[in-house]
C-alpha positions as CSV (number, residue, x, y, z in Angstrom):
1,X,28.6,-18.3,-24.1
2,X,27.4,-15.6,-26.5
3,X,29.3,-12.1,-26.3
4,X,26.3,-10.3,-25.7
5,X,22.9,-11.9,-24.1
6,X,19.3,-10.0,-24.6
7,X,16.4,-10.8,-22.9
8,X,13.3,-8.9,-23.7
9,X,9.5,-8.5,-21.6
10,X,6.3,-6.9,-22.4
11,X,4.6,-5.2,-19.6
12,X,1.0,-6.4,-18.8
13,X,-2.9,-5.5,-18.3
14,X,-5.4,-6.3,-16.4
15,X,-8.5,-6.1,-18.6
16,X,-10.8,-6.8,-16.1
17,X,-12.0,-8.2,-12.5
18,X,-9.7,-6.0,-10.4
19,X,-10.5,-6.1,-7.2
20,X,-13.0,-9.1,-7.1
21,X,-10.5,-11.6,-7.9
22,X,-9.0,-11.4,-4.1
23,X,-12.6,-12.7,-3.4
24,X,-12.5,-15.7,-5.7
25,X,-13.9,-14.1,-8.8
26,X,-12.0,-14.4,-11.9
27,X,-9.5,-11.7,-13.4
28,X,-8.6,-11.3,-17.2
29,X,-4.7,-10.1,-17.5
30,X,-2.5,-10.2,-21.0
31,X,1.0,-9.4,-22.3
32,X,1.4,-5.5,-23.1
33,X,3.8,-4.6,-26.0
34,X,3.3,-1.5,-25.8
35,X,6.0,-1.3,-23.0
36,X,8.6,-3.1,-22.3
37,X,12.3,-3.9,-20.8
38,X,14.9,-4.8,-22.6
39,X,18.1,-6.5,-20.6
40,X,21.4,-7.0,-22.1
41,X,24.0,-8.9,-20.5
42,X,28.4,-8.8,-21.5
43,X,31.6,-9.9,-20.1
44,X,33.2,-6.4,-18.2
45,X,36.6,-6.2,-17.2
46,X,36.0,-4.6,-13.7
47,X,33.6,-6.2,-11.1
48,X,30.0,-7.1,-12.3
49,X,27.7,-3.9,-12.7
50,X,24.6,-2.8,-13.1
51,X,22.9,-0.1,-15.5
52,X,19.5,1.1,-15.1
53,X,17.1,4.4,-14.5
54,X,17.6,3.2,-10.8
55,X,20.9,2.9,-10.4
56,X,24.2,2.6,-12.3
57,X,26.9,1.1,-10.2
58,X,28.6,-2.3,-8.6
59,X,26.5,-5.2,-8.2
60,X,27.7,-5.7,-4.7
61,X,26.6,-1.8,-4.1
62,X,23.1,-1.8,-5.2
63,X,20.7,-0.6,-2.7
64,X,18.1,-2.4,-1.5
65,X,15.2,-1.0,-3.3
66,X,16.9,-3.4,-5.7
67,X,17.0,-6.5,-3.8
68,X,14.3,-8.3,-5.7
69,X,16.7,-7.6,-8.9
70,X,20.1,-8.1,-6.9
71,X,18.9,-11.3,-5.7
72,X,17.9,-12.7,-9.1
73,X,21.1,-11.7,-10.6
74,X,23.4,-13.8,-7.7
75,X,20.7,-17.0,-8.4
76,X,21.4,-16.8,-11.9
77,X,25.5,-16.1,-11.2
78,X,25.1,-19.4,-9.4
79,X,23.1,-21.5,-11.5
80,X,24.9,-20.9,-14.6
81,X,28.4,-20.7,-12.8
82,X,29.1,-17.7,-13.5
83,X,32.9,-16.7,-12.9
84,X,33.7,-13.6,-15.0
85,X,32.5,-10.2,-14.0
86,X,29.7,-8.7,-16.4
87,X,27.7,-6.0,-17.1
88,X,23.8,-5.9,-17.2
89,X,22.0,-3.2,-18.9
90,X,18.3,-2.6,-18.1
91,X,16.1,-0.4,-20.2
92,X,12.3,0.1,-19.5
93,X,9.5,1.7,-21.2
94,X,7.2,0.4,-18.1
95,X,6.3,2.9,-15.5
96,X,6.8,1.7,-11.9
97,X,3.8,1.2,-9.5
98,X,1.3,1.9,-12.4
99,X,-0.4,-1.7,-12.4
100,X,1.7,-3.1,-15.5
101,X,4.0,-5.3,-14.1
102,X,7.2,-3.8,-14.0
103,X,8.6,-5.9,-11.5
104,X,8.0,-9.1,-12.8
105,X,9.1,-7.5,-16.6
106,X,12.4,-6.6,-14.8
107,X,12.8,-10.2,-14.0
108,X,11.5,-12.2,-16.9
109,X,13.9,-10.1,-18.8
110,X,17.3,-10.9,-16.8
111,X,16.5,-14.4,-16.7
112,X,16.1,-14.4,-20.8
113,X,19.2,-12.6,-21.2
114,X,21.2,-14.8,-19.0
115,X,19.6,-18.0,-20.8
116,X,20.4,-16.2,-23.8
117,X,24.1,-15.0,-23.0
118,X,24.7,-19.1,-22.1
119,X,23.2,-20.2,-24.9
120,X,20.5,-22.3,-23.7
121,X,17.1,-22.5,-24.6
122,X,14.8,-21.0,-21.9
123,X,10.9,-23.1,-21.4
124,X,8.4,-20.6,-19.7
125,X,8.6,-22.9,-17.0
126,X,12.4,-22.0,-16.5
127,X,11.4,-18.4,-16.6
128,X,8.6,-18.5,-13.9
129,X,11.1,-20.7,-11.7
130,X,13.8,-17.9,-11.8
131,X,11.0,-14.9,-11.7
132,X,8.6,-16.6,-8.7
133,X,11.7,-16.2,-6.4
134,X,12.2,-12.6,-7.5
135,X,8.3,-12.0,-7.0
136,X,8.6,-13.0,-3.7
137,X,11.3,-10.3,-2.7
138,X,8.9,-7.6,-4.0
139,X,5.4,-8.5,-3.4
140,X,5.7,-11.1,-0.2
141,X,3.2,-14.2,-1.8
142,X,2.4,-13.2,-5.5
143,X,-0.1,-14.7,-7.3
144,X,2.0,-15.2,-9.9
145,X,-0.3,-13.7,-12.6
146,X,2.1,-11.0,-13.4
147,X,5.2,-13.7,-14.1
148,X,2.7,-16.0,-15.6
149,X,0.9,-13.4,-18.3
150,X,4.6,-11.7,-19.0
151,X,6.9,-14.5,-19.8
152,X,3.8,-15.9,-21.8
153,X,2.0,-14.3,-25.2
154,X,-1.7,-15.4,-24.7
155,X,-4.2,-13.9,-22.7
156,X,-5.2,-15.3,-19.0
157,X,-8.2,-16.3,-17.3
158,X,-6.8,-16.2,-13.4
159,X,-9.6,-17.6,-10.5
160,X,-7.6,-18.6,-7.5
161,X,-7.7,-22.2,-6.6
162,X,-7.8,-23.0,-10.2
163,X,-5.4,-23.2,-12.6
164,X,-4.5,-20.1,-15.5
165,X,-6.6,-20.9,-18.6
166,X,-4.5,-18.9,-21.2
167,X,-7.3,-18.5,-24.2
168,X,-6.5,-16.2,-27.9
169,X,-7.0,-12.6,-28.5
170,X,-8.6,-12.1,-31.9
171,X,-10.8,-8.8,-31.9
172,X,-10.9,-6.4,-34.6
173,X,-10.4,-3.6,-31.8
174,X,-7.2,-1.5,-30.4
175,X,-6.4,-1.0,-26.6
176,X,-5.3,2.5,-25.4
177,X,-3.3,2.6,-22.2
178,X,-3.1,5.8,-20.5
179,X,-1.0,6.6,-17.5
180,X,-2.6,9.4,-14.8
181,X,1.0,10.4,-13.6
182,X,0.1,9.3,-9.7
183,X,1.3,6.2,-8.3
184,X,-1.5,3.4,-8.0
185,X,-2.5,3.0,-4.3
186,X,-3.1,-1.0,-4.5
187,X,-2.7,-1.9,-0.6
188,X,-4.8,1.0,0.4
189,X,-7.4,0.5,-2.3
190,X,-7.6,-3.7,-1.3
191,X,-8.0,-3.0,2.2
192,X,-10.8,-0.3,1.9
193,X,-12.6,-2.7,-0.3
194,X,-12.0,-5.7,2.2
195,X,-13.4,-3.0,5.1
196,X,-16.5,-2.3,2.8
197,X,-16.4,-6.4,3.0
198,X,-16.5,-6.5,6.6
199,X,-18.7,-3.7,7.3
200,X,-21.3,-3.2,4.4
201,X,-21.2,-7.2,3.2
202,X,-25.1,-6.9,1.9
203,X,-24.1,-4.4,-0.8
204,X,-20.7,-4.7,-1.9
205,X,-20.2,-8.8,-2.2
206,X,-23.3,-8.3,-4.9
207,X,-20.4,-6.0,-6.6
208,X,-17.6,-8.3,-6.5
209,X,-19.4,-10.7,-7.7
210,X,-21.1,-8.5,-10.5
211,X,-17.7,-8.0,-11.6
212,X,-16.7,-11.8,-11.4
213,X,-20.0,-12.0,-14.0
214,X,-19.0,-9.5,-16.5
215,X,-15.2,-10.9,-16.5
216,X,-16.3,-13.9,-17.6
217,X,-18.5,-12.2,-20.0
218,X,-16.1,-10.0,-21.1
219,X,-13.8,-13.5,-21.8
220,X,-16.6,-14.6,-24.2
221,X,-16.5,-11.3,-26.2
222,X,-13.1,-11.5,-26.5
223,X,-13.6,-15.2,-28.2
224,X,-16.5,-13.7,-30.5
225,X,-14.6,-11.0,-31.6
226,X,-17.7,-8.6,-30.2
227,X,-15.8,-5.2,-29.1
228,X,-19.0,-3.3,-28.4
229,X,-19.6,-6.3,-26.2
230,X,-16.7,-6.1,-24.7
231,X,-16.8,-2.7,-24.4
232,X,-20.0,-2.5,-22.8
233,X,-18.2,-4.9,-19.9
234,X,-15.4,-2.7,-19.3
235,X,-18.0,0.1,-19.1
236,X,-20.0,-1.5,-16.1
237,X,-17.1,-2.8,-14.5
238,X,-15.9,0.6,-14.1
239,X,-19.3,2.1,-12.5
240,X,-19.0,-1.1,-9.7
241,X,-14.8,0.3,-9.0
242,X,-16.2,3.5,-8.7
243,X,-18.4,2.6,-6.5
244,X,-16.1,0.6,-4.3
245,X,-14.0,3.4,-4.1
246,X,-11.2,2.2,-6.0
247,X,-11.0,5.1,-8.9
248,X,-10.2,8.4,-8.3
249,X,-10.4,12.0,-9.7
250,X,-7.3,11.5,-12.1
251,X,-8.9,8.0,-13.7
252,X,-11.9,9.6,-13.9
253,X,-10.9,12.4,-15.6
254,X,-9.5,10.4,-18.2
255,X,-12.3,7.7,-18.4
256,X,-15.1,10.1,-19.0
257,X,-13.1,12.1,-21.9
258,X,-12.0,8.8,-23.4
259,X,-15.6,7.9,-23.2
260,X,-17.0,11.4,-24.5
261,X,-14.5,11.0,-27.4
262,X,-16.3,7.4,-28.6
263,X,-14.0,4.9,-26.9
264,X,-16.4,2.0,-26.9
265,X,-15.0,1.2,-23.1
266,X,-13.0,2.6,-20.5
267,X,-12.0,2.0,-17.1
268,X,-9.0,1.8,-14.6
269,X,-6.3,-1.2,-14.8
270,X,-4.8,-2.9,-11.7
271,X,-5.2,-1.6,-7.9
272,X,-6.5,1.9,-8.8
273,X,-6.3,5.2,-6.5
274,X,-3.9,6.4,-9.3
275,X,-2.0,4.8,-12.3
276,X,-3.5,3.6,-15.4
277,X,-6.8,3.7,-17.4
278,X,-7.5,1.8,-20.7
279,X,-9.9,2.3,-23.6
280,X,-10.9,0.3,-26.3
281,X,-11.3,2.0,-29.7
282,X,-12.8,0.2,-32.7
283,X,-9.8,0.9,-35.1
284,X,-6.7,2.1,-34.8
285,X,-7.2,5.8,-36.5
286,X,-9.3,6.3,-33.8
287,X,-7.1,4.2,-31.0
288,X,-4.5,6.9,-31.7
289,X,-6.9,10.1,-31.5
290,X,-7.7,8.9,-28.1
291,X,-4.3,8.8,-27.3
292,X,-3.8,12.3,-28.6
293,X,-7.3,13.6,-26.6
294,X,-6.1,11.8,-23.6
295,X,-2.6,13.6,-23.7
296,X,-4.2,16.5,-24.1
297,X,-6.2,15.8,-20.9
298,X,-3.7,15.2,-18.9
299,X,-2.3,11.8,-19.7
300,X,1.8,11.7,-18.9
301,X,2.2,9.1,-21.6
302,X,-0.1,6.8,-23.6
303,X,-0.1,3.4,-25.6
304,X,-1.6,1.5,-27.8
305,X,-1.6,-2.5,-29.1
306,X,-3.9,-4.0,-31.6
307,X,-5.5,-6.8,-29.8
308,X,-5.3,-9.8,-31.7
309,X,-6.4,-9.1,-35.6
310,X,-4.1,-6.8,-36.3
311,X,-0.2,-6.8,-36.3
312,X,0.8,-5.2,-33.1
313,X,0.9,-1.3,-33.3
C-alpha cells in the first residue's frame, strides 16, 4: 500500500447525435481534458472521511445525494480489504448536470486512486466493473458511454445494439466548451422529443435520422482531418435540435455569437434545455478568442482542448 493513492478523470463530450441515438442512430462522445477530477486517497487516524465541494464529513454520514459515491467507496473497502480508516479527497473542475460526465468522472477517479493507493495495476475493464455499479445508483440503466469514453483516451462511435468503436482524433482544429450557467434539462428534453415521436412521427423521425447521417459523417471528417467538414456537421446538427426543441435561449445565445465570431461549428452538447455549447475553431489563437467572446456573452466558464494534432491545451 502506497501512502497516498491518486486517481485522475477527464470529463467528456458529446460531439454529436444527441438525441437520435435513443432511437438507434449513432452518437460521437470523447475524453474532455479540459475538466477534470482529481481523487486522492490516505490512511487517517479517525474514522474514514470524505472531502469534496459536496460535502466534507464521515463516510458513514454522507447524505444520500452521495450514494452513488458512498456505495463505490464501501465496494472498493471490500474488494481490496480495506481495514484502516482513510481519507478521500475529491477535487473537480466538472460542472454537475452540464452534459460532461461528472458522475461517471467522480467514479473512474475513486476507483484509480484506490488501485493506485494498493498498488495494483488497474485494466479499463477493472475500471468500468467498479464505475457500471456506481452508474447504476445515479442514472438507473446507463448506457455506459459516459464510463466507457472517460476511463478511456480515444474517441467513441456509440449505436446501441452494437458494440463502442473507439477510432483516433487527429484534426488540426481546437474544441471550445462553453457552459450557459443553467442546469441541462435531459429527462424533459428526451421525453418531449419521444412525444414529437409519438405525435408528429412523419416529420421528426426524418430528423433523428438526419442526425444519425451527419454523425457518421461527422466521424469521417474527423478521420480526414476536414474541420470545415466537420464543422459544417455540427452546424446542421444544431438547426435539426433546434428544431426538436432541445436548445434553448441561453445555447442559442452562445451558438450564434460563437458562430458570428468565425467558429467554423457550434452547437449544444448532451440533453440540452441548458448546459453546455461547443465550438470548433481552426487554431488555437482563435479557439481562445472565442472563449474570451463567449465569456463576454455570458458564458460562466469556458474550455478548450486541441483535438488530436496538437498537444492538449
Amino acid at each position: 500500500m502506497k501512502t497516498i493513492g491518486h486517481g485522475h478523470a477527464s470529463g467528456k463530450i458529446i460531439l454529436m447525435g444527441e438525441h437520435a441515438v435513443v432511437y438507434g442512430e449513432p452518437a460521437i462522445a470523447f475524453p474532455f481534458s479540459g475538466t477534470g477530477i482529481d481523487t486522492t486517497i490516505q490512511l487517517h487516524s479517525q474514522e474514514s472521511w470524505i472531502q469534496s465541494s459536496f460535502y466534507h464529513g464521515p463516510l458513514t454520514q454522507a447524505p444520500a445525494t452521495m450514494r452513488n459515491v458512498t456505495a463505490l467507496v464501501w465496494q472498493l473497502i471490500r474488494h481490496f480489504a480495506v481495514q484502516e480508516p482513510f481519507y478521500i479527497t475529491i477535487d473537480s473542475t466538472i460542472p454537475a448536470e452540464r452534459g460532461m460526465g461528472s458522475s461517471a468522472a467522480v467514479a473512474v477517479s475513486i476507483t484509480r486512486a484506490f488501485f493506485d493507493w494498493m498498488e495494483i495495476p488497474a485494466a479499463q475493464t477493472d475500471i468500468l466493473y467498479f464505475v457500471h455499479q456506481a452508474e447504476k445508483i445515479a442514472h438507473g440503466n446507463p448506457s455506459g458511454i459516459d464510463a466507457t469514453t472517460i476511463s478511456g483516451t480515444e474517441p467513441l462511435l456509440y449505436q446501441k445494439g452494437l458494440d463502442f468503436q473507439p477510432f483516433e482524433l487527429n484534426m488540426d482544429a481546437f474544441l471550445v466548451v462553453a457552459d450557459t450557467g443553467f442546469k441541462g434539462q435531459t429527462r424533459k428534453a428526451v421525453k418531449d422529443v419521444a412525444q414529437l415521436m409519438n405525435t408528429q412521427f412523419s416529420t421528426t423521425a426524418p430528423r433523428i435520422r438526419e442526425i444519425g447521417w451527419l454523425t457518421k459523417t461527422a466521424q469521417q471528417a474527423i478521420l480526414l482531418n476536414q474541420p470545415h467538414r466537420l464543422g459544417d456537421c455540427m452546424n446542421q446538427a444544431q438547426e435539426q435540435l433546434r428544431i426538436l426543441g432541445t436548445s434553448n435561449d441561453a445555447l442559442d445565445h452562445l451558438i450564434d455569437t460563437a458562430l458570428m465570431h468565425q467558429a467554423l461549428g457550434a452547437k449544444l452538447t448532451g440533453g440540452g434545455r441548458g448546459g453546455c455549447m461547443i465550438a470548433l475553431a481552426e487554431n488555437e489563437a482563435q479557439g481562445r478568442h472565442l472563449q474570451t467572446i463567449l465569456s463576454r456573452a455570458g458564458a460562466r466558464d469556458t474550455w478548450i482542448e486541441g483535438l488530436g494534432v496538437y498537444a492538449h491545451a
